[in-house]
C-alpha positions as CSV (number, residue, x, y, z in Angstrom):
1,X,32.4,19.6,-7.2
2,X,29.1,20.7,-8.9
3,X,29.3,21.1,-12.5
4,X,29.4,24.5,-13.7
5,X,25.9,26.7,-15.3
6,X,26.1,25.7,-19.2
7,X,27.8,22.7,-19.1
8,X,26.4,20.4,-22.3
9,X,26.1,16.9,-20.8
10,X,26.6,14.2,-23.8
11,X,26.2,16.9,-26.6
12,X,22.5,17.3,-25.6
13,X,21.2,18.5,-22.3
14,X,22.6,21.9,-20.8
15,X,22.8,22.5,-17.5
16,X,20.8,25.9,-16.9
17,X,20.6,26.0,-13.0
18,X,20.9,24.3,-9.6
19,X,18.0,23.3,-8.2
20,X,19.1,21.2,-5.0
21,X,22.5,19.6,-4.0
22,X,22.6,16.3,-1.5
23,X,25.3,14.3,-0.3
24,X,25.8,12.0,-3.6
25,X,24.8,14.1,-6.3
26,X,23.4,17.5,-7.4
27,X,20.2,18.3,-9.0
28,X,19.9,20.7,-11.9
29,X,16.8,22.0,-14.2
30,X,18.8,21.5,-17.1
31,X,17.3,22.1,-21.6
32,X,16.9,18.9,-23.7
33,X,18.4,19.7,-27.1
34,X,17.2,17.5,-29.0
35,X,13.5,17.5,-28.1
36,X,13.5,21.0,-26.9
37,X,12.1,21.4,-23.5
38,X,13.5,21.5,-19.9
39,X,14.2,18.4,-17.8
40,X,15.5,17.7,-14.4
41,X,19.1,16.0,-13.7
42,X,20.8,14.4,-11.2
43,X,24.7,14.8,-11.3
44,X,26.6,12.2,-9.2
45,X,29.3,14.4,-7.4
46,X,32.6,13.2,-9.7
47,X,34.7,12.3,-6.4
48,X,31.5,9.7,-5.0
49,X,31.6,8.2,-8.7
50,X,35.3,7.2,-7.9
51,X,33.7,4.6,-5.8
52,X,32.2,1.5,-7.4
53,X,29.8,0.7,-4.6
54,X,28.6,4.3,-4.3
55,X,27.9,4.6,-8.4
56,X,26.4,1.4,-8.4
57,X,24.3,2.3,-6.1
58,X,23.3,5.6,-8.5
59,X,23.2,3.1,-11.7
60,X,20.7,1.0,-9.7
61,X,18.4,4.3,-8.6
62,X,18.4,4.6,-12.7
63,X,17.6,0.9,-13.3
64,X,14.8,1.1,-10.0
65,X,13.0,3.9,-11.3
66,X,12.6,3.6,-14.6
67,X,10.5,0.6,-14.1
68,X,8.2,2.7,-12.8
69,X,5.2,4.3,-14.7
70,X,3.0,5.9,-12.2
71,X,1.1,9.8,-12.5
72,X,2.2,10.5,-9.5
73,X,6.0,9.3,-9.9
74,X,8.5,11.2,-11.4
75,X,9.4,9.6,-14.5
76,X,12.8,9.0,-15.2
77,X,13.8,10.1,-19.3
78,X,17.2,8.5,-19.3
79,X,20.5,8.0,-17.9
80,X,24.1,8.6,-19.2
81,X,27.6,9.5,-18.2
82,X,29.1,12.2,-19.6
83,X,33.2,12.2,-18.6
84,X,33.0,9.5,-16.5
85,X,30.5,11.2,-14.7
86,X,26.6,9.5,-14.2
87,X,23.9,11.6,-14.2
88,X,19.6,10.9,-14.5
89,X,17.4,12.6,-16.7
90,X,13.9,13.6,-15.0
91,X,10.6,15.1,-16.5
92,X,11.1,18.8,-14.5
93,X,8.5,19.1,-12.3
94,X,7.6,22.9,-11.8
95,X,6.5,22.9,-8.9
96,X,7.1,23.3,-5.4
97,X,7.8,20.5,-2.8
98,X,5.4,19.6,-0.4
99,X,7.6,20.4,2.6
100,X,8.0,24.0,1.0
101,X,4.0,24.2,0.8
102,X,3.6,23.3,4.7
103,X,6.4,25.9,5.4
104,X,3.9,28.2,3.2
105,X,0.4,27.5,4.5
106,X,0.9,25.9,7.3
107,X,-1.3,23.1,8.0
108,X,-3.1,22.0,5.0
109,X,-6.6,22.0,4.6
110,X,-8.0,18.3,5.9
111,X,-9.5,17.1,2.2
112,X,-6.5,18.3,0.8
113,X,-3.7,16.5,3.1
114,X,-5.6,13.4,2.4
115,X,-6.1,13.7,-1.5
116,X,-1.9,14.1,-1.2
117,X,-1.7,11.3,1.1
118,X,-4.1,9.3,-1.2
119,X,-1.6,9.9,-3.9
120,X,1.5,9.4,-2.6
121,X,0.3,5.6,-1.1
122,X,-0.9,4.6,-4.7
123,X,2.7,6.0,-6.4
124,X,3.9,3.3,-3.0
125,X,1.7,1.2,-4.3
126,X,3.1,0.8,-8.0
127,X,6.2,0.4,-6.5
128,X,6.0,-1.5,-3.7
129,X,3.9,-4.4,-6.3
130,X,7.6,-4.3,-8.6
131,X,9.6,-4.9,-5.3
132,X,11.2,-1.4,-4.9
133,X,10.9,0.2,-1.3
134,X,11.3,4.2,-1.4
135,X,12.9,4.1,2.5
136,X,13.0,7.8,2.2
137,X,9.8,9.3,2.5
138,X,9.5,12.7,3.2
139,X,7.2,16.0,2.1
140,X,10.9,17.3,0.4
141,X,10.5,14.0,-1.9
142,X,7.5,14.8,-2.8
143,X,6.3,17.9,-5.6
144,X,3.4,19.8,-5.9
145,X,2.9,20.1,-10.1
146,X,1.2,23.2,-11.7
147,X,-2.4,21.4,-12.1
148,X,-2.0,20.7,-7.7
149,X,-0.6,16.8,-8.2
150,X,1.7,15.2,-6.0
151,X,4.6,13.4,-7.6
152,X,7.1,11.2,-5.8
153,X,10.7,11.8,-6.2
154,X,14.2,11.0,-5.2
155,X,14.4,7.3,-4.9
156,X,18.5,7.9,-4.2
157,X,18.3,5.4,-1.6
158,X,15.5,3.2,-3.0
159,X,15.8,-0.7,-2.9
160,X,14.5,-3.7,-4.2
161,X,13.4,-6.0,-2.3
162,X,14.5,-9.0,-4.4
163,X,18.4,-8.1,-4.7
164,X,20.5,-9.9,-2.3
165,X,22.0,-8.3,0.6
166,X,20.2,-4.6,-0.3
167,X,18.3,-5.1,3.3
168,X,20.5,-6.9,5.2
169,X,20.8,-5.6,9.5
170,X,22.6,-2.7,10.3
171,X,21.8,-0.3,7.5
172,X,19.9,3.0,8.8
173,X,19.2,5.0,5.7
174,X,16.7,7.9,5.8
175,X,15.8,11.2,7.0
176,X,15.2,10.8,11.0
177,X,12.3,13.2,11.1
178,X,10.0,10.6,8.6
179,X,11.9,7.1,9.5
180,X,10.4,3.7,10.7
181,X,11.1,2.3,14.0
182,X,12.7,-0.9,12.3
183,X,14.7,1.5,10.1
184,X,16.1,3.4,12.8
185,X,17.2,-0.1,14.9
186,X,18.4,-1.2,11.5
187,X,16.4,-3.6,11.0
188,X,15.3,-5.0,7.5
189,X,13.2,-2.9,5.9
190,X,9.5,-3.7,3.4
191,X,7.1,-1.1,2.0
192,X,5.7,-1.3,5.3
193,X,8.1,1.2,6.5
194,X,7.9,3.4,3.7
195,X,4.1,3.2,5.3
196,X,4.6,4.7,8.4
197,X,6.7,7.6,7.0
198,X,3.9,8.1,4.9
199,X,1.7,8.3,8.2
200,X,4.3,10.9,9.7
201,X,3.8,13.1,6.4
202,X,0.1,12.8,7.2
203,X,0.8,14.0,10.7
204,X,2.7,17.0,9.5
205,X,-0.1,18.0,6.7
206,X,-2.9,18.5,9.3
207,X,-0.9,19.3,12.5
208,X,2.3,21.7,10.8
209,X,5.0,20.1,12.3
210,X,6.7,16.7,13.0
211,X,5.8,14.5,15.9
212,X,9.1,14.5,17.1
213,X,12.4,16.9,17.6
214,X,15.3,16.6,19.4
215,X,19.4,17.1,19.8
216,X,20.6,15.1,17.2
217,X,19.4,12.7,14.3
218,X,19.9,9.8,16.8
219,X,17.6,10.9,18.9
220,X,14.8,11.9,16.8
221,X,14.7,8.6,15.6
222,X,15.1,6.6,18.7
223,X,11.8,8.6,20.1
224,X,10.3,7.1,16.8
225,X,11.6,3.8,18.5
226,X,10.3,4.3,21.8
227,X,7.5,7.3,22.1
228,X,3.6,6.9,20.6
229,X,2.7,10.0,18.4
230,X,0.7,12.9,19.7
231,X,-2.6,12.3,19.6
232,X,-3.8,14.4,16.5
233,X,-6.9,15.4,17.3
234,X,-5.8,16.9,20.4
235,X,-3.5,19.1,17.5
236,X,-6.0,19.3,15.2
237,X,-9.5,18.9,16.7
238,X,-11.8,19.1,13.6
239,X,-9.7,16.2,12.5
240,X,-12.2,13.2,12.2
241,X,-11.8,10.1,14.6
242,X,-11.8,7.8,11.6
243,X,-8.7,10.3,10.1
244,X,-6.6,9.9,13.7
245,X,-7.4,5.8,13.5
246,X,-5.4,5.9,9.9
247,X,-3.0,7.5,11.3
248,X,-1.9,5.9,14.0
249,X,-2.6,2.6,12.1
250,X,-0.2,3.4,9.3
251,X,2.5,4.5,12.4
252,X,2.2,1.4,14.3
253,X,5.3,0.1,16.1
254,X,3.7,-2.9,15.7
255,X,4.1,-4.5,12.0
256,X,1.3,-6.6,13.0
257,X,-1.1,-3.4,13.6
258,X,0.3,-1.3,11.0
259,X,-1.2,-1.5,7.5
260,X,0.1,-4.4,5.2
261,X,0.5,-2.7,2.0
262,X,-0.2,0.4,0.7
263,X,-3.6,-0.9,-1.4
264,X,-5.3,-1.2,2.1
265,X,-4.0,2.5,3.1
266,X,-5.5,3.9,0.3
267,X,-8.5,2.0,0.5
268,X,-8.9,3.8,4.0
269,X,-8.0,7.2,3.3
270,X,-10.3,7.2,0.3
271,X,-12.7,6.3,3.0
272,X,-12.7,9.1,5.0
273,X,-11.9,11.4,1.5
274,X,-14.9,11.1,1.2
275,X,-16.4,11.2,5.2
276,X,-14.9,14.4,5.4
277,X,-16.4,15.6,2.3
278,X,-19.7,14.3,3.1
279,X,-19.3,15.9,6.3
280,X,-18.0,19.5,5.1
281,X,-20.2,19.5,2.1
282,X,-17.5,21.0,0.1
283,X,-14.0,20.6,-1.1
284,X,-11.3,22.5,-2.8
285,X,-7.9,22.0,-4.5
286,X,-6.6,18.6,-5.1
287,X,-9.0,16.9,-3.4
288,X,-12.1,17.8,-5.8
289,X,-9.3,16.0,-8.5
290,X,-8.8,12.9,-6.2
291,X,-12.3,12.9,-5.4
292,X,-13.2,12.0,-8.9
293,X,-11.3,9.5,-8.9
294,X,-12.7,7.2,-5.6
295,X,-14.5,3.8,-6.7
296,X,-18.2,3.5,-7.2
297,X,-19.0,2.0,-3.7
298,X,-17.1,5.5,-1.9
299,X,-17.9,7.9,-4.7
300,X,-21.8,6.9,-3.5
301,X,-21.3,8.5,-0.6
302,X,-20.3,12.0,-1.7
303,X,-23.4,14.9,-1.8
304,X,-24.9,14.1,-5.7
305,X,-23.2,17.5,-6.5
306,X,-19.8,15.3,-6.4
307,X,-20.9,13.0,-8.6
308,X,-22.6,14.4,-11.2
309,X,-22.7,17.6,-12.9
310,X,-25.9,19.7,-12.0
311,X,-28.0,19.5,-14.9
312,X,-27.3,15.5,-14.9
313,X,-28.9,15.6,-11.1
314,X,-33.0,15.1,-12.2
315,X,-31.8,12.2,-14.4
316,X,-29.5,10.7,-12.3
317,X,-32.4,11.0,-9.7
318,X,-34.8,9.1,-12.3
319,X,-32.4,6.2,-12.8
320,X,-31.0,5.8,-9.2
321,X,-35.2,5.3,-8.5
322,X,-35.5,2.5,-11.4
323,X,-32.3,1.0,-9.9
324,X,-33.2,0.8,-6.8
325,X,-36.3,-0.9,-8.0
326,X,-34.2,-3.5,-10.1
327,X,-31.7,-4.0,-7.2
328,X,-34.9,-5.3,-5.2
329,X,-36.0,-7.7,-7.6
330,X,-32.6,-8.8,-7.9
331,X,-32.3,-9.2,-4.2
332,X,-34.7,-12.1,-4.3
333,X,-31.9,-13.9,-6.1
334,X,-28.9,-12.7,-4.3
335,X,-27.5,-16.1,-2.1
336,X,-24.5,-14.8,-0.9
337,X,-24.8,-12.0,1.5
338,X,-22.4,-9.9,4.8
339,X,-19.4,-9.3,4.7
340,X,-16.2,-9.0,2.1
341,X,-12.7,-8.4,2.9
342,X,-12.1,-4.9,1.8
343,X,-9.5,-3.8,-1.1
344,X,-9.3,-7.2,-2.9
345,X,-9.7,-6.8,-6.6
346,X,-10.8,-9.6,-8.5
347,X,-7.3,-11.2,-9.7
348,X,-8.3,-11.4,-13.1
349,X,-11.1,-10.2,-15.7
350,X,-14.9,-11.7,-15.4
351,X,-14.4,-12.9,-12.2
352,X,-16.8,-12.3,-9.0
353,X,-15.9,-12.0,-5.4
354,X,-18.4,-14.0,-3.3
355,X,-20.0,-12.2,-0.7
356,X,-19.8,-14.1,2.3
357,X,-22.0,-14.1,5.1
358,X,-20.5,-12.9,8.4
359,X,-20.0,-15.8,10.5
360,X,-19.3,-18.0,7.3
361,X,-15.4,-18.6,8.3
362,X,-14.8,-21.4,10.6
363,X,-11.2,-23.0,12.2
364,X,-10.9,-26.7,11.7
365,X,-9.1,-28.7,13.4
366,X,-10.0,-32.6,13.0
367,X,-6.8,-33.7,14.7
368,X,-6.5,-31.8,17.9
369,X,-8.3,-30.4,20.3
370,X,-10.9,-29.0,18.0
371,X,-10.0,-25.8,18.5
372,X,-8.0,-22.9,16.4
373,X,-9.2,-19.3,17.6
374,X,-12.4,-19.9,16.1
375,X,-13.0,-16.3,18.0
376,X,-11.0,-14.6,15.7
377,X,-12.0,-16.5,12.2
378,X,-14.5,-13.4,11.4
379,X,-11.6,-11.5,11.3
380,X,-10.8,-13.6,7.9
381,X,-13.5,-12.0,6.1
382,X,-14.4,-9.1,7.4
383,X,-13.7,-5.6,6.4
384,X,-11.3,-4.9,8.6
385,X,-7.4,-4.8,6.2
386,X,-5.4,-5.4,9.8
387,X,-7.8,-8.2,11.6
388,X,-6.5,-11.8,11.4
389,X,-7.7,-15.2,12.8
390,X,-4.1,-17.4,13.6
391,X,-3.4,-20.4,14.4
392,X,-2.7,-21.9,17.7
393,X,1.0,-21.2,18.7
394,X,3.5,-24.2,18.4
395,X,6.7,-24.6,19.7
396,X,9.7,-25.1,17.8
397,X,8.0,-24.0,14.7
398,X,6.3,-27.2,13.8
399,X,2.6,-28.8,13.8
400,X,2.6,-31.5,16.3
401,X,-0.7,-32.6,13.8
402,X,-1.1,-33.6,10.2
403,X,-2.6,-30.2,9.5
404,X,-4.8,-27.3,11.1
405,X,-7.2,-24.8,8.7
406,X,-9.7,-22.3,8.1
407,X,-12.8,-23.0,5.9
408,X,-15.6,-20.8,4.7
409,X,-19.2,-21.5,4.4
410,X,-20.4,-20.4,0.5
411,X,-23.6,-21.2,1.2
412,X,-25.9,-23.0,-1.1
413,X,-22.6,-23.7,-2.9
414,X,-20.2,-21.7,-5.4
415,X,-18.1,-23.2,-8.6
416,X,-15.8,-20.9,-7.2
417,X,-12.3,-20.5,-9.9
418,X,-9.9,-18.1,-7.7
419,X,-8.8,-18.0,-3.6
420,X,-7.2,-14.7,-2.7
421,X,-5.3,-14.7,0.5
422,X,-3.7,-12.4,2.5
423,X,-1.1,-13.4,5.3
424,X,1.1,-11.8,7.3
425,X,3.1,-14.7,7.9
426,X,4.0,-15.6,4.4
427,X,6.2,-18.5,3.9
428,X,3.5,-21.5,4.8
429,X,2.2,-24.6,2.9
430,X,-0.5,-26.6,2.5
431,X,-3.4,-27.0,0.4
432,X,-7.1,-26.2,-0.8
433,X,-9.9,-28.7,-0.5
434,X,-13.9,-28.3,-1.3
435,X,-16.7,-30.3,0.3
436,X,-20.6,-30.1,-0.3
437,X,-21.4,-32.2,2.7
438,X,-20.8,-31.8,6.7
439,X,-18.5,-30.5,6.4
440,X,-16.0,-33.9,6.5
441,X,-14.9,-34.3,9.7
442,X,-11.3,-35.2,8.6
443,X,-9.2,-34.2,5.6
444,X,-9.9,-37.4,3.0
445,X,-12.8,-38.8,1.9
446,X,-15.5,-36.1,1.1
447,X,-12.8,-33.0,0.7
448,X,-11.3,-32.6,-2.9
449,X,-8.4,-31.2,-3.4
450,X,-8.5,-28.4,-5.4
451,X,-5.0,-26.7,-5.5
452,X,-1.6,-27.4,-3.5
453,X,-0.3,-24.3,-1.6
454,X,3.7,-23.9,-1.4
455,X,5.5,-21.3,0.1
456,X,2.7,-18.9,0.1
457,X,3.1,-15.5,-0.5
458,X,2.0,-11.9,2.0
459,X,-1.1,-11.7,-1.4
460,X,-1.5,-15.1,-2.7
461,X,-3.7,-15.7,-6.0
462,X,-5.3,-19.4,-5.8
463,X,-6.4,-20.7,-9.0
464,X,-9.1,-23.5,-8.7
465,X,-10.8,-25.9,-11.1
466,X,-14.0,-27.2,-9.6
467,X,-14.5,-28.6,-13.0
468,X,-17.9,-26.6,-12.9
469,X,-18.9,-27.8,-9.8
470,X,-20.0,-26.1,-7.5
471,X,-19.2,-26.5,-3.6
472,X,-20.5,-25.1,-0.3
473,X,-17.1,-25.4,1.9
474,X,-13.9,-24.1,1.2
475,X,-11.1,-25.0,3.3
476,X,-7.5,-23.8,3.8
477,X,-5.6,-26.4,4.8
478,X,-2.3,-25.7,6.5
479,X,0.6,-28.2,7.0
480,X,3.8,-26.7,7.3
481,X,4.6,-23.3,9.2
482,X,6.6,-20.6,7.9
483,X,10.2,-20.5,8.6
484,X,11.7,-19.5,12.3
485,X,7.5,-18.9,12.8
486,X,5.5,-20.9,15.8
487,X,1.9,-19.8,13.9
488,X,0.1,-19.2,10.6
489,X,-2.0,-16.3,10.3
490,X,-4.7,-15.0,7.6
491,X,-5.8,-11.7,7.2
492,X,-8.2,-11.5,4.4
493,X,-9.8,-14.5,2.0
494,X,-11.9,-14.0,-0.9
495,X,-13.5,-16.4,-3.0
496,X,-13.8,-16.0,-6.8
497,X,-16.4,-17.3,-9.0
């Protein structure tokens, strides 16, 4: 039973009106006492509270949340019970949801769908990096403030990733319309999932509707199972090719071919951010805000009207010349050139990432048969987030070898002080070596070891001591598979200096 209008919750907040009700609680906008303004509230529903599982599972959407500090998360103010009865304090967003915006305009300009989607996947982002996975993302759980920002709510059935049992088979949670195919089979769940439910809110912004509608819950989300998306451009024909490819990368069926964290989605839609603005020559609403906020490398590719004010344009015009001329001379240095794997940040303050040449990644494998997909090491170091160069296969989930790797060619050399991988089969060991010469045609003699690698993580930071000296190959040397996997594989490596 909803607690009535008035109601003065722990002597200080007062309970003005109800905003939304859902099956374990009800949300009020509700008048802080104390500090004198209005806040949001959720009030557990007194008869779910009776349970201990069910109002441990509200205490822990408390605890979950308010480790989060994210613009464009709603922050949680505090948490009580007032008569036995929990309840969550939330700034009060006065806004409208995003669902109630589609319902209102229809589909949503293109640079603005994408300056929401940019913001949602970096609130994902924040919490993905704690461990918390939304599992319930949906344009109703996400608000539209008064200056046009999107702020993610409702993390009712969020979990963390790191507490025991919390995405164990068999649990289904979610709205059907918005839900992973792993969710809907039951399957564990990562912040990949909350992913693809992002990609389904993109759908909706630029086509209207949802991809898929049927009977009953069941078999909405079963179609998410089995079916592939409509093809949005066919919905929404001045959508960009490179805006459909996000899309139907960030609803993959395929965890493999789906984007592996949120920092790589955002680095694409900020991509075509600002393609479509460069295309359109102008933008409106949120997305002049996001646009602001793009890195250097994508903000260079706006009209100079987006990056400057107007009377700044001469001047800027007058430096970009001089810089262009010091970028030449400069160039004459420059030893390291091609490719970089996109969306790696350097892992700590004064470090460099090395730009490696294109075909500078090479598989080594001194104890076989010489060969480990050396087709797909580019894939390694190249821009594209959801490439990969594996391993060879092997049964039973062992190396039949001493060891199989991946090295890179830093040509003339590098002291380099950090190794960032990425791997979507985390779980592997091994070990880093450097060489100057050959390179060695066996792991010993001529490799040093630099660090050893246990139990390596999906983003794995490699600290290195070359002692100063610096080395032309890099090598990732890889002895023991992941658990219950037949293959190693490695999406991105960057090297540090």
């Amino acid at each position: 039973m909803a607690a009535p209008v008035g109601t003065l919750l722990s002597g200080r907040y007062r309970l003005d009106a109800q905003i939304g009700t859902g099956g374990m609680s009800t949300v009020y906008k509700a008048f802080d006492t104390v500090l004198e303004r209005p806040v949001a509230i959720k009030l557990m529903h007194r008869e779910i509270a009776s349970h201990s599982d069910q109002l441990e599972r509200f205490r822990r959407e408390a605890r979950a949340v308010a480790q989060l500090n994210h613009p464009h998360i709603v922050t949680v103010i505090d948490a009580g019970e007032d008569e036995n009865t929990p309840y969550i304090v939330f700034e009060f967003v006065d806004g409208e949801t995003l669902k109630e915006r589609i319902r209102r305009c229809g589909r949503l300009p293109i640079p603005e769908a994408i300056a929401y989607a940019i913001e949602i996947a970096r609130a994902l982002g924040a919490a993905h990096e704690r461990g918390i996975v939304h599992r319930d993302i949906k344009p109703q759980n996400v608000l539209i403030d008064p200056e046009g920002s999107a702020k993610v709510t409702d993390f009712g059935i969020a979990r963390s990733l790191e507490e025991e049992g919390l995405t164990a088979d068999g649990r289904v949670l979610g709205t059907t319309d918005y839900v992973s195919p792993e969710q809907a089979l039951g399957h564990p769940v990562s912040g990949q999932s909350d992913i693809y439910s992002l990609g389904i809110v993109v759908f909706e912004m630029l086509t209207g509707d949802v991809p898929f509608k049927a009977d009953s819950q069941v078999a909405v989300a079963m179609r998410h199972v089995r079916e592939e998306l409509p093809d949005v451009q066919m919905l929404r024909p001045e959508a960009s090719a490179a805006l459909a490819a996000v899309v139907d990368r960030a609803t993959a069926k395929d965890l493999h071919r789906r984007y592996l964290d949120a920092s790589s989605l955002v680095a694409d839609l900020e991509d075509v951010l600002a393609i479509e603005t460069a295309r359109s020559g102008h933008a409106t609403g949120e997305a002049t805000t996001v646009l602001r906020t793009l890195p250097g490398p994508k903000r260079r590719r706006l009209p100079l009207r987006f990056r400057v004010a107007p009377a700044l344009a001469t001047l800027f015009l007058l430096v970009a010349t001089a810089a262009v001329v010091a970028i030449i001379v400069l160039a004459r240095d420059q030893t390291h050139r091609g490719t970089a794997p996109a969306g790696i940040k350097a892992p700590a303050a004064g470090l460099h990432q090395i730009n490696l040449a294109s075909d500078a990644a090479h598989d080594y494998d001194p104890l076989g048969d010489q060969v480990e997909h050396g087709d797909q090491t580019p894939a390694a170091i190249d821009p594209d987030r959801n490439s990969a160069w594996s391993t060879e296969s092997y049964r039973g989930g062992a190396l039949d070898k001493k060891g199989v790797g991946l090295y890179v060619d830093a040509k003339p050399g590098v002291a380099a002080r950090r190794i960032e991988l990425r791997t979507p089969t985390a779980g592997w060991s091994g070990a880093v070596y450097a060489a100057n010469l050959g390179p060695p045609r066996n792991v010993g003699p001529g490799w040093k070891k630099l660090a050893d690698l246990r139990n390596v993580q999906s983003r794995q930071d490699i600290r290195l001591d070359t002692g100063g000296k610096k080395y032309r190959y890099y090598l990732i040397w890889i002895t023991q598979l992941p658990p219950d996997q037949t293959r190693v594989s490695i999406a991105d490596l960057a090297v540090f200096a």
